[in-house]
C-alpha positions as CSV (number, residue, x, y, z in Angstrom):
1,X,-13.1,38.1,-48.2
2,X,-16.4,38.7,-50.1
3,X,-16.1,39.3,-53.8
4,X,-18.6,42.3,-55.7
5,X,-19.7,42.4,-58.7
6,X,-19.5,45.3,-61.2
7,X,-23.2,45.6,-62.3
8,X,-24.9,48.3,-64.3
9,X,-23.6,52.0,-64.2
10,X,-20.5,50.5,-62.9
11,X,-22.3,50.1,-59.4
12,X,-21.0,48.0,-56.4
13,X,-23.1,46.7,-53.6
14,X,-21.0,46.7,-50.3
15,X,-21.8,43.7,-48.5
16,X,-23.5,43.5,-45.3
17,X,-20.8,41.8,-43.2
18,X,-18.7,44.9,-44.9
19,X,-21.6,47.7,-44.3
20,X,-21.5,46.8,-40.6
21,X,-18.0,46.5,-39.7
22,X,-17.5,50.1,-41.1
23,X,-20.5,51.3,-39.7
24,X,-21.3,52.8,-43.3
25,X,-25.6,53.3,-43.6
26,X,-27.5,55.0,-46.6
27,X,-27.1,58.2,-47.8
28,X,-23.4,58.2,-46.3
29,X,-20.7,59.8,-48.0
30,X,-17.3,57.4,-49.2
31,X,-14.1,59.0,-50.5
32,X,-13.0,56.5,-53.7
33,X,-8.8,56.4,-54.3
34,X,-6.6,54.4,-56.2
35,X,-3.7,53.8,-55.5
36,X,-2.1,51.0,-57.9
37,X,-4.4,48.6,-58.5
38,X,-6.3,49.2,-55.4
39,X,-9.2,51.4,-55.0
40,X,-10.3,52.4,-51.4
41,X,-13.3,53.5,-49.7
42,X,-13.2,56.0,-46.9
43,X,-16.3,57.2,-45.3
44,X,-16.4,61.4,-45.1
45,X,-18.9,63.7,-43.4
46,X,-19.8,66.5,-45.7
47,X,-19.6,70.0,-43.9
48,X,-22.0,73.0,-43.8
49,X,-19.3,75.8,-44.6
50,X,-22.1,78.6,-44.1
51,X,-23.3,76.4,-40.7
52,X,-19.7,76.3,-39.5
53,X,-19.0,80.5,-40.0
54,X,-22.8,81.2,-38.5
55,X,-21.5,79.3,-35.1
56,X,-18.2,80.7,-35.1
57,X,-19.7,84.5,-35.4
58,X,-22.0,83.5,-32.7
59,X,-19.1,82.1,-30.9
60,X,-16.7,85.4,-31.6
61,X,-20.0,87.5,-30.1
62,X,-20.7,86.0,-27.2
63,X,-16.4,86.5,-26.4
64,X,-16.8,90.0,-27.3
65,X,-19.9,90.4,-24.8
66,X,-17.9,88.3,-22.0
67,X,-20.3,85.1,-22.0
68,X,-17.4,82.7,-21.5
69,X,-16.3,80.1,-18.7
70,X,-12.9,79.4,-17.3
71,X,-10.4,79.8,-16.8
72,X,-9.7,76.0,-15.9
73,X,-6.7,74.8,-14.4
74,X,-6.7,71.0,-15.8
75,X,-8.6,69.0,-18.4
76,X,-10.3,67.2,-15.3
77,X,-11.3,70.4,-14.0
78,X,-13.2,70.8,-17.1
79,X,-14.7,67.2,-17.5
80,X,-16.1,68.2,-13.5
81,X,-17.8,71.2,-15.0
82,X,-19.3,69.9,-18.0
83,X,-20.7,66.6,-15.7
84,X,-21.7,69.2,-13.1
85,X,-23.7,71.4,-15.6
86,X,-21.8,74.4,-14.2
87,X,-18.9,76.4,-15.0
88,X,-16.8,79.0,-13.9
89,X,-17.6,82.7,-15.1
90,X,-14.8,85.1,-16.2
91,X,-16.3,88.7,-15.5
């Protein structure tokens, strides 16, 4: 188990062997607990609240104005579709 060192700023360096088995790459955001003596490092993904309601008003529109597909009877009726590029149209 690889040892850091608390430098300057009380910064860590993660190390590579670390960095790659957690897939972690700059700029990424990590989530810091402690719990006991233990602190933990979870990696997060930062959301775009005002990105996330701009899709789901587009979304809510185009089920207003019909522009949906289905009804599907299965989940492999639906992995077809996507793979097919095609979907069923409700009216």
């Amino acid at each position: 188990m690889p040892l850091v060192k608390v430098k300057q700023k009380f910064q860590v360096t993660l190390p590579a062997s670390v960095r790659r088995k957690m897939e972690v790459a700059v700029g990424d955001l990590l989530e810091a607990d402690v719990r006991g003596k233990k602190i933990t490092l979870t990696p997060k993904v930062a959301v775009d609240r005002a990105l996330i309601e701009k899709r789901l008003a587009e979304s809510f529109e185009d089920f207003r104005k019909g522009r949906v597909h289905g009804p599907f009877s299965s989940t492999k009726e639906v992995t077809r579709a996507l793979r097919a590029g095609k979907s069923r149209k409700t009216a």
